[in-house]
N, C-alpha and C positions, 0 to 999 in steps of 0.2 A: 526187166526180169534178170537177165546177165549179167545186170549189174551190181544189182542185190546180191543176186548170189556169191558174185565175185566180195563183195565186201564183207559180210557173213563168211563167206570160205577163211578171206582173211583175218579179221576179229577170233575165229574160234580157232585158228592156227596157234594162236602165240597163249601157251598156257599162264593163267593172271593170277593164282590166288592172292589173297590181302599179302601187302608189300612187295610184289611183282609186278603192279601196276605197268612200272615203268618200261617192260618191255613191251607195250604197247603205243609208245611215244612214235616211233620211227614211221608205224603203219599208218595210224592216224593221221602223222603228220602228210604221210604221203594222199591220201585220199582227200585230206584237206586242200592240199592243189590240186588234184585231178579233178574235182568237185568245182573248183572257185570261192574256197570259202575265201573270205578278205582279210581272218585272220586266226594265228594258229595259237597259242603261247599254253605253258605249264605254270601251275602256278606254285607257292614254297613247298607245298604237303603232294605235290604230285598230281594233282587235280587237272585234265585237259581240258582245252576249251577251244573252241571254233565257234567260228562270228562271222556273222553275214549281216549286214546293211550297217547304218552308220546313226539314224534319225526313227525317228519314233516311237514306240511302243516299244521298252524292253522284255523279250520273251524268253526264259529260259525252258530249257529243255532238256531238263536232268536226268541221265543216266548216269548206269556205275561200270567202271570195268575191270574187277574182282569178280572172281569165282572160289566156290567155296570150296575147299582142296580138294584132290582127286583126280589126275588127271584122265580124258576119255578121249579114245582114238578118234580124229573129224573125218568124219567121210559123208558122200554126198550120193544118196540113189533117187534119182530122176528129181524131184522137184522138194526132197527134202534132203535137211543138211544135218548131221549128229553133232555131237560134242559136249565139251562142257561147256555150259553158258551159253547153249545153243536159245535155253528160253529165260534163264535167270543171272545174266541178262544182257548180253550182247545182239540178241535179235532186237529187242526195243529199242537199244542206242543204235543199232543200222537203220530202224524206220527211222530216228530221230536226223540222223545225218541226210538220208536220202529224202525226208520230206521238208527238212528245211530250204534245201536245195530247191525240191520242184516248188515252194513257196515264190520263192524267189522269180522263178524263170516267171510264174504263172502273174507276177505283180503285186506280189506280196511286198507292202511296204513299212518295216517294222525294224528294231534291232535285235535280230535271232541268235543266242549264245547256244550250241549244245557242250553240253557238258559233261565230260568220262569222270565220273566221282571216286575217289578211291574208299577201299577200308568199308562199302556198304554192308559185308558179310561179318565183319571185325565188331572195331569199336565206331565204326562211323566218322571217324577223322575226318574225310572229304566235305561230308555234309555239313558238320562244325564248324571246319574252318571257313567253310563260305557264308558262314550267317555272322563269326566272331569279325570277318575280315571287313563286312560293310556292304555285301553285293545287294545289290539294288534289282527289283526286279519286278513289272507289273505285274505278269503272270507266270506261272509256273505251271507244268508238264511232268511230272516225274516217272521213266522208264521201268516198266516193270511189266511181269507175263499176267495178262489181266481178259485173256482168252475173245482180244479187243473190246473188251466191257471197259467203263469208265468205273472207277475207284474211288469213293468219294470217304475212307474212315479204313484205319487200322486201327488194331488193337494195341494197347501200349505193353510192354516188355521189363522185366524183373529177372536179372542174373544173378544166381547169389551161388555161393559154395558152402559145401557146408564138412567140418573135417571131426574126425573121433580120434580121442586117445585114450588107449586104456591098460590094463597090466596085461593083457595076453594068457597063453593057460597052454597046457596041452588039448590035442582034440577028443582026446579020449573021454575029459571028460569036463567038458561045456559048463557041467551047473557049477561049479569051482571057479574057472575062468573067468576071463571077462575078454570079450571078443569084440573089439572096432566095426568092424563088419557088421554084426547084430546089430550095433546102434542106428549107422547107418540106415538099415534097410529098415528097423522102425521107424525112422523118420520118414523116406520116403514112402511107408505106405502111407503111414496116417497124412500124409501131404499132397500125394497122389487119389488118397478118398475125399479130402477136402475140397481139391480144386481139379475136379475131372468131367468141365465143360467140354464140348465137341462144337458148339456154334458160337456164332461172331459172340450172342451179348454173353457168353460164359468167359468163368475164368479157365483157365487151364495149366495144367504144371508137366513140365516135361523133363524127367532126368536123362543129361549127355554122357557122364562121367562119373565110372565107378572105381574108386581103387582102392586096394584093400588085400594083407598078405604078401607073405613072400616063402611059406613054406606049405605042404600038403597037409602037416598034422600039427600045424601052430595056430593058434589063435591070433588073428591078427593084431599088435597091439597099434597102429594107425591105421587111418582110413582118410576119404574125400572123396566127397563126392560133388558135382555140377548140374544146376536145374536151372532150367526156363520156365518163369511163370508167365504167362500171355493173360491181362487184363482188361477190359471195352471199356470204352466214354464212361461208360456209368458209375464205374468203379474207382476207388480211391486207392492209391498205392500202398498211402499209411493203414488203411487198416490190414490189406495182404500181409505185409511187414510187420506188423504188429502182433497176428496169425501165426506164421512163421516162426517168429521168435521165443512163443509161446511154448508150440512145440520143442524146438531145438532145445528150451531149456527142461524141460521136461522130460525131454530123451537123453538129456546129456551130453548135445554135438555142440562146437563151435560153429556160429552163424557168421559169413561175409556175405554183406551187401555188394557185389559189384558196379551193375550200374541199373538205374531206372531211368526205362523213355517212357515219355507220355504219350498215351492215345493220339488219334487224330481222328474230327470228321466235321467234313464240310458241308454246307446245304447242296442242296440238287440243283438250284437256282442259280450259285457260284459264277460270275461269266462263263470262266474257260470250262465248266463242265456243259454251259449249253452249246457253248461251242462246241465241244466235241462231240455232243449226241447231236446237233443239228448236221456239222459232218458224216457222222455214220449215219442218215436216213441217205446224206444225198448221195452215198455208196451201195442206197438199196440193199441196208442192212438193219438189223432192228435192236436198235441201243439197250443194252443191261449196264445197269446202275447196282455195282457194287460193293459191297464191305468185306474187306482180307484180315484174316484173323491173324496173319504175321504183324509185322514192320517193315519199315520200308526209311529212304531218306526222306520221308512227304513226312512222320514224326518230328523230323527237325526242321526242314525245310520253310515249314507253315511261319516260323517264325520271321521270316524275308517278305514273304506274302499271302496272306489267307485266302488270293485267287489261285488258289492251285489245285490240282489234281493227280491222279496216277493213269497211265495208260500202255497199252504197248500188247504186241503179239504173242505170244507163245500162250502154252498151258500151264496151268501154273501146279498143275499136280505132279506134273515132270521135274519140278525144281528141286534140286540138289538130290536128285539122282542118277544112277550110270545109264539112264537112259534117257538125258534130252536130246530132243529135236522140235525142229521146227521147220514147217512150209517156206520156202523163198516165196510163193505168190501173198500168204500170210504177213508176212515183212511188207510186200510194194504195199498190199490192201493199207495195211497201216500209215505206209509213208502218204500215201493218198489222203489218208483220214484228217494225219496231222496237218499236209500242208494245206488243207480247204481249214481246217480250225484255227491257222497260224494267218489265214489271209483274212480272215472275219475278227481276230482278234486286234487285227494291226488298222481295223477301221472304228473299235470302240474309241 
């Protein structure tokens, strides 16, 4: 339990958002010897890695260690730890570390990578480059707050921008003008009535970013704005996109595609998800098999391996706000979970 905590204290010490990865090198590295891993190394894009055994079954064990900006004071009252990243998601990659480990001691005989991904909150870099670079890998694990339920499907992901220009006007008086801003926010309604799913099989649209203006009684003449569309299995990107642009031209805004990831979702029967639900029975806990309506690196990831899954401690309704936490006994449960899943996987 001390131990956790002490790793977890550390991890949410050193604030990470996308491209400050690196100030996590030094800590890692150091729990990597204090641990026994047998080997430590970074790779071109920043991506860390620790490896335990040398023959067998290669198992990775992917977390990320980015946070999405923000930073939040860490402090620890009795058995819970605050911070940013406390659940999304450096508490997964502490169970990840620490249950590799008790794999190990307990005769776990496998080749165990865990891996700090960078860029998971961004554009996803880390996960990229480990599938562009060649990483080989039987099973996959991927760290994420999944309230120890197993993750078997996210939803795939649609960033687009969308910007207005127009002649602008006085405010005095709007029906003469022509104001950026109006266009905008026609577009986001009728886009936000289109696609204003709340569950996994919906679609959903989320606008981040609004701008528009730079006087009180000017009509803006540009604007931009920033939207998340969230898509499931079922769903085809081209016709979203096809939707979208439909409107945009109708409203009059310029359409940027940014980027589209695709869904993911595995069967229940997957090995390493029975693994993991035969693990949490023998914890005397009773497995939930879930679907996240975000994204996660398990969207890119599947392309390495389609035995993979997502798992890991925290809550995930705390995620990227100024109030996570997470239980240290929450973290050991999990490191337990993994390293009985990581000893049954290393004798398929």
């Amino acid at each position: 339990m001390e131990l956790a905590k002490n790793l977890l204290f550390d991890l949410l010490s050193v604030y990470t958002p996308p491209r400050y990865e690196f100030k996590l090198i030094p800590v890692v590295r150091d729990w990597a010897d204090k641990l026994g891993y047998d080997e430590f190394y970074v790779d071109d894009v920043g991506n860390i890695f620790l490896r335990l055994g040398s023959h067998g079954r290669t198992i990775l064990l992917a977390g990320h260690l980015d946070t999405v900006p923000g930073e939040v004071d860490v402090k620890l009252s009795q058995d819970t730890i605050y911070g940013r990243g406390a659940v999304d998601a450096k508490g997964p990659l502490a169970a990840f570390i620490l249950g590799a480990v008790l794999s190990k001691i307990e005769g776990g005989n496998s080749k165990v990578y865990v891996a700090g991904l960078v860029r998971e909150e961004d554009d996803g870099l880390g996960s990229r480059h480990l599938v562009e670079s060649g990483f080989k890998s039987d099973s996959i694990i991927v760290g994420e707050p999944t309230n120890l339920g197993v993750a078997i499907a996210y939803r795939g992901s649609i960033l687009i921008r969308i910007s207005a220009n127009t002649l602008g006007g006085h405010s005095s008086a709007p029906h003469i003008g022509e104001s950026a801003l109006d266009k905008l926010i026609q577009f986001i309604n009728i886009v936000k009535g289109k696609f204003n799913g709340v569950r996994f099989d919906d679609v959903s649209c989320a606008f981040t970013v609004l701008r528009a203006g730079d006087w009180p009684s000017s009509l803006p003449k540009k604007g931009e704005a920033y939207a998340n569309i969230r898509y499931p299995p079922r769903c085809c990107s081209e016709d979203i996109v096809r939707e979208i642009k439909e409107v945009a031209q109708s409203v009059g805004v310029e359409l940027e595609i940014l980027s589209i990831e695709k869904p993911v979702e595995v069967s229940v029967n997957t090995t390493v998800v029975r693994a993991l639900v035969r693990s949490i029975l023998r914890s005397n806990l009773k497995p939930k098999i879930v679907k996240k309506t975000g994204t996660s690196d398990m969207n890119t990831l599947i392309a390495i391996s389609k035995n993979i899954t997502t798992f890991g401690p925290g809550d995930s309704r705390l995620a990227h706000t100024d109030y996570e936490k997470i239980r240290v006994d929450e973290v050991v449960t999990a490191a337990r979970i993994i390293s009985n899943a990581l000893k049954e996987l290393s004798r398929i």
